[in-house]
C-alpha positions as CSV (number, residue, x, y, z in Angstrom):
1,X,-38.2,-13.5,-7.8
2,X,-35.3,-15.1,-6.0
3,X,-33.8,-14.6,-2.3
4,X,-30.5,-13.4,-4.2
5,X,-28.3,-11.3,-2.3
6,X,-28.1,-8.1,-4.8
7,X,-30.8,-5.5,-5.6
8,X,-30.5,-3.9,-9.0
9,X,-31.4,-0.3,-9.0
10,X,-31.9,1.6,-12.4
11,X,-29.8,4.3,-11.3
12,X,-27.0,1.6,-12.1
13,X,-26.6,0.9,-8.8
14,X,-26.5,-2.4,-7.2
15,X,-26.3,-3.6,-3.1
16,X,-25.2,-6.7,-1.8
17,X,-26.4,-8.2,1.5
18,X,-22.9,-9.1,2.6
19,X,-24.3,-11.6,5.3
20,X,-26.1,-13.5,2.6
21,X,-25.1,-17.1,2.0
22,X,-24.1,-16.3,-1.8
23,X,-22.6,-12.9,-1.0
24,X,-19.0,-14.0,-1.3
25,X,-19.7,-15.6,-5.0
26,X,-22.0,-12.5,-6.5
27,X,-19.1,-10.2,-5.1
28,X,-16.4,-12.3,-7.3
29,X,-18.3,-12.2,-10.4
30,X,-19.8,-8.4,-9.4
31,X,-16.2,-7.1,-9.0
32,X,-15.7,-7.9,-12.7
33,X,-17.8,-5.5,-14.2
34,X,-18.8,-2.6,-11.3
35,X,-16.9,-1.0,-8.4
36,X,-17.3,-0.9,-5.0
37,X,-18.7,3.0,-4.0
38,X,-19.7,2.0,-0.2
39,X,-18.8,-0.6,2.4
40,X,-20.6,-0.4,6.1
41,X,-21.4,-3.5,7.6
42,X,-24.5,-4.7,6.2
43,X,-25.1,-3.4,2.2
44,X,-22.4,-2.8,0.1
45,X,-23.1,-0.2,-2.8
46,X,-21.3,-1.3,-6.2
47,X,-21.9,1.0,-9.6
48,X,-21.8,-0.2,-12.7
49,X,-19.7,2.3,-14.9
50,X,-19.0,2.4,-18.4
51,X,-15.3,2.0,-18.1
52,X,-15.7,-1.1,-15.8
53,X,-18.1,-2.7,-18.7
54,X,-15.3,-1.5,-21.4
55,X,-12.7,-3.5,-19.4
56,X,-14.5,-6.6,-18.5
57,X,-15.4,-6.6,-22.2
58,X,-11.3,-6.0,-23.2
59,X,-10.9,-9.1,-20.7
60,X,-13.4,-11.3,-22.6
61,X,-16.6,-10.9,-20.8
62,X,-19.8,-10.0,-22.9
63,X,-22.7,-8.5,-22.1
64,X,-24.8,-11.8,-21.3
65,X,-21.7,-12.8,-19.2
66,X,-22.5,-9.8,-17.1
67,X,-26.3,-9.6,-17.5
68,X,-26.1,-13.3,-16.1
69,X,-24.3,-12.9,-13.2
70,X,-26.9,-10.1,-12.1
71,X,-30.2,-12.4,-12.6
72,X,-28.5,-15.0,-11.3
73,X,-27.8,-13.5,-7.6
74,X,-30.5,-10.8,-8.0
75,X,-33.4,-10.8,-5.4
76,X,-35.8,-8.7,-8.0
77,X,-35.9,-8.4,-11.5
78,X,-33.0,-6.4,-13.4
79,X,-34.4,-3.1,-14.2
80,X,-34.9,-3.3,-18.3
81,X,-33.5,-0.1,-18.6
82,X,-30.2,-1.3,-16.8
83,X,-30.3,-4.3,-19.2
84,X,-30.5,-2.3,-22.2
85,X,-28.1,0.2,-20.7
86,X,-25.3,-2.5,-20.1
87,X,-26.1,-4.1,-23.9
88,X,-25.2,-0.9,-25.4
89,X,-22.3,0.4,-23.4
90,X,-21.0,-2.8,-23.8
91,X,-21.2,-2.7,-27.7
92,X,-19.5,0.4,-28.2
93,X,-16.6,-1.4,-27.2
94,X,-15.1,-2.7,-30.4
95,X,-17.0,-0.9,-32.9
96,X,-14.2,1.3,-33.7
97,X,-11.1,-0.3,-35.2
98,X,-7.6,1.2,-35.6
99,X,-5.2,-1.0,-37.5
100,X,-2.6,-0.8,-39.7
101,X,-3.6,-0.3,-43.4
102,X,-2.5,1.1,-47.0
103,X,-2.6,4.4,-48.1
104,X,-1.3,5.9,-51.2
105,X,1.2,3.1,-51.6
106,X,2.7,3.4,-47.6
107,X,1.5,1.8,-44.7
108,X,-0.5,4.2,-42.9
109,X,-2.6,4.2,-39.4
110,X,-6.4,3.8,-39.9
111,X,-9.7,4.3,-38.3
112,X,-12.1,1.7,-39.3
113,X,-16.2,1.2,-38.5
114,X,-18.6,-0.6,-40.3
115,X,-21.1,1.9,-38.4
116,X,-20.9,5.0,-41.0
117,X,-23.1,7.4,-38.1
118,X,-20.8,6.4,-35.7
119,X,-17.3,7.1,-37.3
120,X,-19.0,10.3,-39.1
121,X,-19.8,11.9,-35.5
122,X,-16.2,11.4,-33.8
123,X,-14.7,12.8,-37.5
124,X,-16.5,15.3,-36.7
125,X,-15.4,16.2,-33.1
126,X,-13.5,19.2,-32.9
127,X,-10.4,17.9,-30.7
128,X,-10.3,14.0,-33.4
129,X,-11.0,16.5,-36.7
130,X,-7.3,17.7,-36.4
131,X,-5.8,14.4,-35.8
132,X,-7.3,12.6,-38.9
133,X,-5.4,13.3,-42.2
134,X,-7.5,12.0,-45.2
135,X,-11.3,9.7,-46.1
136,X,-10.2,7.5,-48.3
137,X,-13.3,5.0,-47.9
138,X,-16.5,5.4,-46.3
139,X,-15.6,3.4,-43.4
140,X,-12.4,4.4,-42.7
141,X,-10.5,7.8,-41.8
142,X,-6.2,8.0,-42.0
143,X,-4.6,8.9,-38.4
144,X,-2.2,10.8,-38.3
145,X,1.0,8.8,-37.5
146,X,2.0,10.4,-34.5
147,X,-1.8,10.6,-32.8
148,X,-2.6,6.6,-31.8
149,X,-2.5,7.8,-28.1
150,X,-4.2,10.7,-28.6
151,X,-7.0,9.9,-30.4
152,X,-7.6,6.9,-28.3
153,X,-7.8,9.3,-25.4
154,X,-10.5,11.3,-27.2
155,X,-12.4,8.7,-28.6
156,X,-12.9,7.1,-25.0
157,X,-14.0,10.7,-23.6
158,X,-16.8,10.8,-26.0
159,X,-17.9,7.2,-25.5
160,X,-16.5,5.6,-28.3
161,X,-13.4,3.6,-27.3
162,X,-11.4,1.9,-29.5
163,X,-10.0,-1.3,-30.0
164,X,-6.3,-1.3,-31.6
165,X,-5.3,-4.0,-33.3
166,X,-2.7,-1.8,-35.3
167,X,0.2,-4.1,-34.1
168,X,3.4,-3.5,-33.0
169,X,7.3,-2.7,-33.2
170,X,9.1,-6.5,-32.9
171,X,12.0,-4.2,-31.3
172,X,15.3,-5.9,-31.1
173,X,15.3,-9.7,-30.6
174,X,17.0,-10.8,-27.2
175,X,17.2,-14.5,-25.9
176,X,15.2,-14.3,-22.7
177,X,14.1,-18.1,-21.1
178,X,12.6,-18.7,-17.7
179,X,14.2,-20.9,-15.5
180,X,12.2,-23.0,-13.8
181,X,14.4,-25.0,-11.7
182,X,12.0,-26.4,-8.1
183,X,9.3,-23.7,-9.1
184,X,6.9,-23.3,-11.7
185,X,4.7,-20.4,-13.2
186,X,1.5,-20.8,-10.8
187,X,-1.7,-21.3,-13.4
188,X,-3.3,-18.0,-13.2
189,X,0.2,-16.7,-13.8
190,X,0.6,-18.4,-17.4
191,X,-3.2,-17.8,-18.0
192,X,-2.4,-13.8,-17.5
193,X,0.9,-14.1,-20.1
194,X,-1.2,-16.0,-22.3
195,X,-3.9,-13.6,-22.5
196,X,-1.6,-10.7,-22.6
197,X,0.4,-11.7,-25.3
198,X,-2.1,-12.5,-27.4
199,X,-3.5,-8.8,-27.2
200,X,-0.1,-7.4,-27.0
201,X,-0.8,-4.3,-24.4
202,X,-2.9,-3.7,-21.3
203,X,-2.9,-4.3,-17.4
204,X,-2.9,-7.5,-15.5
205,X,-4.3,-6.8,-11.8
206,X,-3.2,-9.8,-9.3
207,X,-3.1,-9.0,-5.5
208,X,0.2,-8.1,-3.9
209,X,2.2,-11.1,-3.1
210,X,0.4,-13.2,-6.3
211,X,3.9,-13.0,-8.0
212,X,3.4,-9.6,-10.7
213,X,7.0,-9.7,-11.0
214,X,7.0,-13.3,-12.2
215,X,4.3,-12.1,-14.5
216,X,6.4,-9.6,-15.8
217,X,9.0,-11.8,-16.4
218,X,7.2,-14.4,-18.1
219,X,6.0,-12.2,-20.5
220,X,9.6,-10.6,-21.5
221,X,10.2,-15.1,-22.1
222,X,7.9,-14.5,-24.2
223,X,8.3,-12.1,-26.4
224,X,11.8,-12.4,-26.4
225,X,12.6,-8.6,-27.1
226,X,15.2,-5.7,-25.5
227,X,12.7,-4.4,-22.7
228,X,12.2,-1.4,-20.7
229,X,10.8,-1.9,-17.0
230,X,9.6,1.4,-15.1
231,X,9.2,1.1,-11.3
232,X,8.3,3.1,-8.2
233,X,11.6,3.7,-6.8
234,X,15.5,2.2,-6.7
235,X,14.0,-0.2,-4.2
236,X,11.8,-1.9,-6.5
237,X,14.6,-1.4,-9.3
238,X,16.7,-3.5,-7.5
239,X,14.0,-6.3,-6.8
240,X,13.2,-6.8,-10.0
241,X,16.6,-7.2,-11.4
242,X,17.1,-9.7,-8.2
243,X,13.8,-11.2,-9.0
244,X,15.1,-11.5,-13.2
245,X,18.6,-13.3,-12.3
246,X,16.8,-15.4,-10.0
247,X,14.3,-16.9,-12.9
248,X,15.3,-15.7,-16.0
249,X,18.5,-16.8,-17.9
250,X,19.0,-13.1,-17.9
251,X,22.7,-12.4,-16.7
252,X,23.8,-9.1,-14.6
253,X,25.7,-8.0,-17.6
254,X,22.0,-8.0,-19.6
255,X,20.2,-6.0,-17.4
256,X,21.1,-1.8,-16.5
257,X,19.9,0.0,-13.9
258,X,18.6,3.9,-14.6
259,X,17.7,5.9,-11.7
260,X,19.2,8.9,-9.4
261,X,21.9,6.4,-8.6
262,X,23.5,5.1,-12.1
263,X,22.2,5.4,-15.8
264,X,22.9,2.0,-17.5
265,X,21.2,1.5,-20.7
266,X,20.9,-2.3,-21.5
267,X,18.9,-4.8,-23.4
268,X,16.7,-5.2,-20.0
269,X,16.7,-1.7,-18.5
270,X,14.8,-1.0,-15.0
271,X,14.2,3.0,-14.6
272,X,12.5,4.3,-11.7
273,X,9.3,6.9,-12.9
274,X,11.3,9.9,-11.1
275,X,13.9,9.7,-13.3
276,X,11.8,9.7,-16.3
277,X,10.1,12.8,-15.4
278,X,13.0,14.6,-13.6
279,X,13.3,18.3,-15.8
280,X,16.3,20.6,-16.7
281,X,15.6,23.9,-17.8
282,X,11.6,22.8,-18.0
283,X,12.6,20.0,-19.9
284,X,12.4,16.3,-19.7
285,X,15.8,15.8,-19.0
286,X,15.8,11.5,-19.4
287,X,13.4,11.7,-22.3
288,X,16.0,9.9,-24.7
289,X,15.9,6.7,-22.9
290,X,12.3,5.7,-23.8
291,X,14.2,5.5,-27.5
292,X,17.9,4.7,-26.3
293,X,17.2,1.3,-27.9
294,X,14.2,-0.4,-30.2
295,X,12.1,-1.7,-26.7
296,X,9.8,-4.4,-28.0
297,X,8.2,-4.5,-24.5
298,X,8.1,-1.7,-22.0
299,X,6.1,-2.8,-18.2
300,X,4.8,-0.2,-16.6
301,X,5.2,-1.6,-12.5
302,X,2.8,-0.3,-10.0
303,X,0.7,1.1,-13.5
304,X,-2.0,2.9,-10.9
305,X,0.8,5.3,-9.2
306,X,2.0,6.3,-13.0
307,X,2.9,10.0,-12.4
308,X,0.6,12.0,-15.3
309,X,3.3,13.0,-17.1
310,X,4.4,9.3,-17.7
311,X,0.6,9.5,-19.6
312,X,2.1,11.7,-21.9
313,X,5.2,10.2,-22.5
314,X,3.1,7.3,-23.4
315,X,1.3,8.5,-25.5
316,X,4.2,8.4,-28.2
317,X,5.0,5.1,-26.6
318,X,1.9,3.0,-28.5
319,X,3.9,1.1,-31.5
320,X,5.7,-0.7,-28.3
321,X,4.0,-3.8,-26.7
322,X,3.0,-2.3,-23.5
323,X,2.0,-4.5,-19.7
324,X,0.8,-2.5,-17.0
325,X,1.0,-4.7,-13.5
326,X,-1.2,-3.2,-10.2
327,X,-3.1,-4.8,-7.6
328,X,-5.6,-2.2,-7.8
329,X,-6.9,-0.1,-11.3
330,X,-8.2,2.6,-8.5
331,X,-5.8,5.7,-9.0
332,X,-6.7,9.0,-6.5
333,X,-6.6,11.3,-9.3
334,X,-9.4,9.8,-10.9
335,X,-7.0,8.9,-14.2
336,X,-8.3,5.6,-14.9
337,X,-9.9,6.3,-18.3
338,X,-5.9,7.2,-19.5
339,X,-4.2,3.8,-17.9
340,X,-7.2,2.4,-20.7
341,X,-6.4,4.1,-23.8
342,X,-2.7,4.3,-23.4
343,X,-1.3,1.0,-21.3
344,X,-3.9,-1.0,-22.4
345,X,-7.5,-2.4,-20.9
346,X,-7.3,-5.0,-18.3
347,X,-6.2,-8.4,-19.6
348,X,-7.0,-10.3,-16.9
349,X,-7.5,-10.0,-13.2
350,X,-8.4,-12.6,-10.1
351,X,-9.7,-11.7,-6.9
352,X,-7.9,-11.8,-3.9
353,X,-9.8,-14.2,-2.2
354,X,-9.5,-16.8,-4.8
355,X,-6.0,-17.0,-4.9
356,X,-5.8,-16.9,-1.1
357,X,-8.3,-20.2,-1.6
358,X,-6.0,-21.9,-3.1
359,X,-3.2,-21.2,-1.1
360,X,-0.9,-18.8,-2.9
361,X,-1.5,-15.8,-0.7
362,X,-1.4,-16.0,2.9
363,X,-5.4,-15.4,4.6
364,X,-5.3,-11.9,6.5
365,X,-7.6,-10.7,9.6
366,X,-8.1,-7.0,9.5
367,X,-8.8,-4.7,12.2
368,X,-9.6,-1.5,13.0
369,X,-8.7,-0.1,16.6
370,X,-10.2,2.9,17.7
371,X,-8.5,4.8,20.1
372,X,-10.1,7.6,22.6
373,X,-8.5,10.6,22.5
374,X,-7.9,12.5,25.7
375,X,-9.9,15.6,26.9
376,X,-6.7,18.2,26.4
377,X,-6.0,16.9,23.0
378,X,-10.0,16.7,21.8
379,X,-9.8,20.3,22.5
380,X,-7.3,20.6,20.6
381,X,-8.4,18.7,17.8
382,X,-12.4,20.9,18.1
383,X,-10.2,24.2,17.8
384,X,-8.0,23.4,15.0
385,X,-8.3,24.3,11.3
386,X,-10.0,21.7,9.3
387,X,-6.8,21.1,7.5
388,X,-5.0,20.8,10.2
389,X,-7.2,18.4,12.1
390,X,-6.6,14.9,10.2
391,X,-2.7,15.6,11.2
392,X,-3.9,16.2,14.7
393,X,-6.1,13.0,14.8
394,X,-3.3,10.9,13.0
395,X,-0.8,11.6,15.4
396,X,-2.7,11.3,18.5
397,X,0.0,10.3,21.3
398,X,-3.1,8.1,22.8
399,X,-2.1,5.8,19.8
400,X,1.2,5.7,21.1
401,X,0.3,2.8,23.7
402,X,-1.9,0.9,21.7
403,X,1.0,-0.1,19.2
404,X,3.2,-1.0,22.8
405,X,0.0,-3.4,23.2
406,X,-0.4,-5.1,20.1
407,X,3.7,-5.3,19.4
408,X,3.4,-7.3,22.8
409,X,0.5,-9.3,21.6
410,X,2.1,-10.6,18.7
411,X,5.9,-10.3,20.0
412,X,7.0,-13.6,18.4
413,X,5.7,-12.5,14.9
414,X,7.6,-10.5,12.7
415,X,5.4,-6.6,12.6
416,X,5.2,-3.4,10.5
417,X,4.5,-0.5,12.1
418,X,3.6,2.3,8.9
419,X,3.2,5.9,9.4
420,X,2.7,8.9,7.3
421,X,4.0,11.6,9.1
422,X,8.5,11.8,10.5
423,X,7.9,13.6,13.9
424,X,5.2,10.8,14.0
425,X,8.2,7.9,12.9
426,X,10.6,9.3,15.3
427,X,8.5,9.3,18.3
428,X,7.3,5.7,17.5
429,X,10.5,4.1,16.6
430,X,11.7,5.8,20.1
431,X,9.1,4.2,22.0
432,X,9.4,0.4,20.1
433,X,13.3,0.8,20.3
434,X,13.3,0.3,16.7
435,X,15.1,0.6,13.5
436,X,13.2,3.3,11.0
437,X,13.1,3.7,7.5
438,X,11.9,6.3,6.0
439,X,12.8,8.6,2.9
440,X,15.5,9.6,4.1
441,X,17.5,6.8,4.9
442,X,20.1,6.0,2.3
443,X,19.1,3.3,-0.2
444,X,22.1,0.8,1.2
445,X,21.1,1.4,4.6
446,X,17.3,0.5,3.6
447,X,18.4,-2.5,1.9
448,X,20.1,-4.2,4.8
449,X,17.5,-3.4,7.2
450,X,14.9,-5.2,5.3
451,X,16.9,-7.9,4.9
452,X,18.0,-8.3,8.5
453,X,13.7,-8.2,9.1
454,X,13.8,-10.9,6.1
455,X,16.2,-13.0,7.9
456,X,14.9,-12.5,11.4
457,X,17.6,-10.3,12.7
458,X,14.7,-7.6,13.1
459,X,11.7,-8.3,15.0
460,X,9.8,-4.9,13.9
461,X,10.3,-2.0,11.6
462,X,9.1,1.5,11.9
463,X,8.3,2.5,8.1
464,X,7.2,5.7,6.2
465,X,5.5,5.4,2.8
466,X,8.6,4.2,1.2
467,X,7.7,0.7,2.0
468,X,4.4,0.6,0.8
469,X,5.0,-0.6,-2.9
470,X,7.4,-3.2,-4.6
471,X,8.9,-4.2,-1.1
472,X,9.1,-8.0,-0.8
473,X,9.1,-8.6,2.8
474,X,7.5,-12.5,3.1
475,X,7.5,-13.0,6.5
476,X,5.6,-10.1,7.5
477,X,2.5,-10.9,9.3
478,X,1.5,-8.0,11.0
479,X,1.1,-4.8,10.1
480,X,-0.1,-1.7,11.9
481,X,-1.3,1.3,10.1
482,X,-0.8,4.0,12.3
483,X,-1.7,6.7,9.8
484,X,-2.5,7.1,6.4
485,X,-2.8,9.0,3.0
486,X,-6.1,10.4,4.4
487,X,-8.4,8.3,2.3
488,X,-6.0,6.7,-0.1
489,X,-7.7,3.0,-1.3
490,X,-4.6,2.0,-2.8
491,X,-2.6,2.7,-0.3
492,X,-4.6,0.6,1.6
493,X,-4.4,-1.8,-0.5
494,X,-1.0,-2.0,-1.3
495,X,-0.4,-2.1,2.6
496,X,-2.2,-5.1,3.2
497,X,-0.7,-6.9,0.3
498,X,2.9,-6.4,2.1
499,X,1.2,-9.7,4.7
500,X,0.0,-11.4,1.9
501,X,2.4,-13.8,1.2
502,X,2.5,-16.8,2.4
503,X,4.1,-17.5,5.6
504,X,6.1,-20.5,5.6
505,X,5.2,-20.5,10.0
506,X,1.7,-20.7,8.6
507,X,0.8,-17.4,10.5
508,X,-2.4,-16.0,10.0
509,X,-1.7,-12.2,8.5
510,X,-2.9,-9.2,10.8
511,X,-3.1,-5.8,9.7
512,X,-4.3,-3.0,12.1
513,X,-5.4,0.6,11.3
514,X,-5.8,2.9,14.7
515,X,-8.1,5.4,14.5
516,X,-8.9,8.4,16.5
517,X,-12.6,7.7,17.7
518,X,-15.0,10.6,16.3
519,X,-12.8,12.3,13.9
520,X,-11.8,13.3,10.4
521,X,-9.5,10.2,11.0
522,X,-12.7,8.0,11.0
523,X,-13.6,9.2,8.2
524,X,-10.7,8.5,6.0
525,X,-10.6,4.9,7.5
526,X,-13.8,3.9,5.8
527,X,-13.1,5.2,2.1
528,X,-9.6,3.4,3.1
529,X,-11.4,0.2,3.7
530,X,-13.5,0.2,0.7
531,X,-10.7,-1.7,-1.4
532,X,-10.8,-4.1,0.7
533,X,-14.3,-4.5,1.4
534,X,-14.4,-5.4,-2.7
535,X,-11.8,-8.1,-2.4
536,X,-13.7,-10.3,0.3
537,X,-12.0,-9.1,3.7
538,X,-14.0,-7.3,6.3
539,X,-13.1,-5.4,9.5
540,X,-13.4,-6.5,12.8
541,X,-14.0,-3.3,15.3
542,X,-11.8,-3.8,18.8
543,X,-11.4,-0.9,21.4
544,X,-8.0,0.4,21.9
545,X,-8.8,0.4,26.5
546,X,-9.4,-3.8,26.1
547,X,-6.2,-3.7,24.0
548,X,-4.2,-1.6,26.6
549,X,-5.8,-3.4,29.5
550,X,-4.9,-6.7,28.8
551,X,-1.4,-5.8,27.6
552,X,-1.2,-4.6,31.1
């Protein structure tokens, strides 16, 4: 028995003593293989899952690998069951094959396994039955050529997920180079285009501010191929193309925009996921561009806010080299199993904390402010209808102040304030005297107002949701979450990132939820925090009445 900081339960469950000397290197190598259920202050609850296992496998961890790493930092012995348990999980991965193969003279697709049981039992489902076509060998089945998303799909929902090594379309050749003139692809960068080109699709996960983009780019150098880039919003479009004529020998004329705006289709084309699933007459009305020309590469930006119907689309999608890029594989609706079988599994990832080590990312101090509210409005809050009562504890006016406060704290710092709710970003941007932005505000307008907070013009910006993905805004370095998408991790997460780069005033980053003491709001905050809680940071609890008394 060692004095390890993790107990392994054989319900697959496994707590880590965060104030343990070793806690911060068992929740690296944890975070590989299990996710974070429960952060409080004390014991963190991790789960081991099967999909975390078939993705640490996908990203070159084995079984050992992971069964190390848990008697390594583990204070009792690993239940055998969870041994055994994580062996076979892990094993499934891979013993299914589809690959490209001949069959009656034509290339066809094929389901391979040297495990005859195995490959009889999914033939044998009823939803894979209708998608195989002919036996020609014991060990392998024909797939119907349209069904290599599908069947994925349904082989990972009965356990069996499999690895495709079919290849892919080269699509049409275009001469793409990075320029690397005074900057240079950082190491984990080219380690993540390395790996993914060798496997051809899946999702890198880097932290926000780690450089995605430059991923991204790298990897169209790379394959050198017409390429089709999907994003959040015209925003992000327009960052990207930006960020491509910055480093790429791409030239303006190379790359078309498609969105609500304009619908250029060229050999680089950035479309925004609205436009792709926009519908006339309940149709897809932009369905054409995903074959406008022969894509060698499509990135999938942002891959954990993929709209569902993007799955689909996808689906059809899987003879095209395919790179998902997210800071988090945690999607709200619960769809992670479907960013597996159709992106891709996850090629590579590195925790937040590491690359903040080493210097890439700026270090960030979070905090959660909990504000009182007053006795009129508590009634309020105690009368209201359940739904109505996160609105109620979101919006508390008390909260109003406490941002006046910490604005004044931090008045030579350049601050965030980020709301959910307009009345709510009206009445805040009032009070700061403040420029907004929210949906509403014309895409122009948006642009120059972040770039007037770039360049300094703008102190602080009242923002909506729009801001919280694909925004490059580097010299943020505080942030203060009014509200939030009730318990929305990525949101969370994707908030903090927007500190995260490195400040060239060497500012510590400070990101502030408020949170209306003894509510629904509460609540929310912690399955908020969890995200972060898995990367390494932790939250330091300070009462809104010291804030607003020594603001005073």
């Amino acid at each position: 028995m060692s004095d390890g900081p993790l107990i392994v339960q054989s319900d697959r469950t496994v707590l880590l003593e965060v104030a343990h000397p070793d806690a911060e290197n068992a929740r690296h190598e944890l975070a590989v293989f299990a996710e974070l259920e429960r952060a409080p202050e004390h014991i963190h609850t991790y789960r081991i899952t099967r999909l975390g296992l078939w993705n640490a496998r996908a990203a070159g961890h084995d079984a050992e690998d992971m069964l190390a790493t848990l008697d390594r930092f583990s204070r009792f012995p690993v239940p055998p069951s969870v041994s055994t348990d994580i062996r076979e999980t892990v094993s499934r991965y891979g013993r299914l094959v589809i690959e490209r193969g001949e069959h009656d003279g034509e290339q066809a697709l094929i389901l391979r396994s040297t495990d005859a049981a195995v490959l009889t039992q999914v033939a044998g489902n009823k939803r894979i039955q209708p998608l195989l076509t002919a036996h020609p060998s014991p060990d392998t089945f024909v797939v119907d050529a349209w069904a290599r998303g599908q069947i994925k799909q349904e082989l990972l929902k009965i356990g069996w997920p499999a690895e495709d090594v079919a290849g892919f379309t080269p699509g049409t050749p275009h001469p793409i180079e990075l320029v690397e003139d005074g900057w240079h692809l950082r190491p984990y960068q080219r380690k993540a285009v390395d790996i993914f080109s060798d496997g051809g699709s899946g999702v890198v996960v880097l932290p926000c501010g780690a450089g995605k983009t430059l991923v991204g780019a790298a990897a169209m150098a790379d394959t050198k191929t017409t390429t089709l880039i999907l994003v959040t919003n015209a925003v992000s479009a327009r960052q990207w193309r930006d960020e491509l004529l910055k480093r790429t020998s791409l030239t303006a004329e190379e790359i078309g925009e498609y969105s609500g705006q304009v619908k250029e289709v060229k050999p680089v084309t950035i479309a925004t996921y609205q436009i792709l699933t926009a519908k006339r007459k309940g149709a897809y009305a932009h369905l054409a561009l995903l074959d406008a020309l022969d894509w060698g590469l499509v990135v999938y930006d942002e891959v954990h806010l993929l709209p569902a119907p993007v799955f689909k689309l996808t689906a059809d999608l899987q003879a095209r080299r395919r790179l998902g890029l997210t800071a988090t594989l945690v999607r709200e609706d619960g769809r992670e199993g479907d960013v597996f079988s159709l992106i891709g599994p996850k090629r590579f990832d590195a925790p937040w904390k590491e690359i903040e080590a080493q210097g890439f990312i700026s270090p960030a101090a979070c905090y959660e402010v909990r504000v009182d509210l007053p006795a009129g409005e508590r009634l309020e809050y105690a009368a209201a209808a359940d739904e109505e009562r996160y609105r109620l504890a979101a919006t508390a006016q008390a909260k109003i102040d406490v941002v006046r406060a910490l604005a004044a704290r931090h008045h030579d710092e350049q601050i965030l304030v980020i709301g959910q709710y307009l009345d709510q970003i009206d009445t805040l941007a009032e009070a700061l005297d403040a420029p907004k932005i929210t949906g509403a505000t014309p895409v122009d307008e948006r642009e120059q107002l972040y770039q007037a907070f770039r360049d300094g013009e703008v102190p602080l910006l009242v923002v909506s949701k729009v801001a919280n993905f694909s925004v490059d805004l580097p010299e943020a370095s505080v942030a203060i979450q009014v509200s939030g998408s009730f318990g929305s991790r990525q949101e969370e997460a994707q908030r903090l990132g927007r500190l995260l780069r490195p400040k060239t005033n060497g500012h510590t980053a400070s990101f502030y939820t408020l949170i209306a003491r003894d509510t629904v709001d509460q609540d929310f905050a912690q399955n908020r925090q969890r995200f972060l809680a898995e990367q390494g940071y932790s939250y330091t609890i300070l009462d809104a009445d010291d804030l607003t008394a020594a603001a005073a």
